[in-house]
N, C-alpha and C positions, 0 to 999 in steps of 0.2 A: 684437204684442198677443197674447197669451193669456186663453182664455177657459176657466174652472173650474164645476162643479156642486158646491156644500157641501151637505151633507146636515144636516138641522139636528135635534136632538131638543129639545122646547117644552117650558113648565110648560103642564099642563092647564090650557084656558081662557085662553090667553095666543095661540092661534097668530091671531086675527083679529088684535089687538094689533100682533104683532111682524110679520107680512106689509104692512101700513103702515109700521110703522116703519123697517123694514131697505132694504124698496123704493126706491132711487137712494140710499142712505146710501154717501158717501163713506170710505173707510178709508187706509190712510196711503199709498198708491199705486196703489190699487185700488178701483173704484166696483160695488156692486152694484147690477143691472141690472134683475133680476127675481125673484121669489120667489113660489114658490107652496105652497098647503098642499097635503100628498099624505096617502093612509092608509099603515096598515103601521108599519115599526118608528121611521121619519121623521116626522117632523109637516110639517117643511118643507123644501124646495129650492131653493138662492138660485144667479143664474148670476152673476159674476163676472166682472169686466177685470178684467185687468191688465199693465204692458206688459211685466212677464217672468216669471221664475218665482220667481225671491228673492222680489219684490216681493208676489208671490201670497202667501207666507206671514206677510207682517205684518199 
């Protein structure tokens, strides 16, 4: 299992939105776990399974 930080950049006024929506959203082999809003050049930071590393990038 591998675990990834994605740095995410938001439309303005979107990042309540999408901190819900990303939050346990499954992706094709890979579940996001957690996601938080940060300041600075990020809006957001999502942690990531995955059980390898191919699979981290789909």
């Amino acid at each position: 299992m591998i675990e990834a930080f994605v740095f995410i950049e938001a439309e303005p006024g979107r990042i309540e939105e999408l901190v819900q929506e990303l939050a346990g959203m499954q992706l094709a082999a890979s579940v996001i776990r957690e996601v938080y809003a940060v300041t600075g050049r990020w809006d957001l930071i999502a942690r990531i399974e995955s059980p390898d590393l191919p699979s981290l990038g789909d």
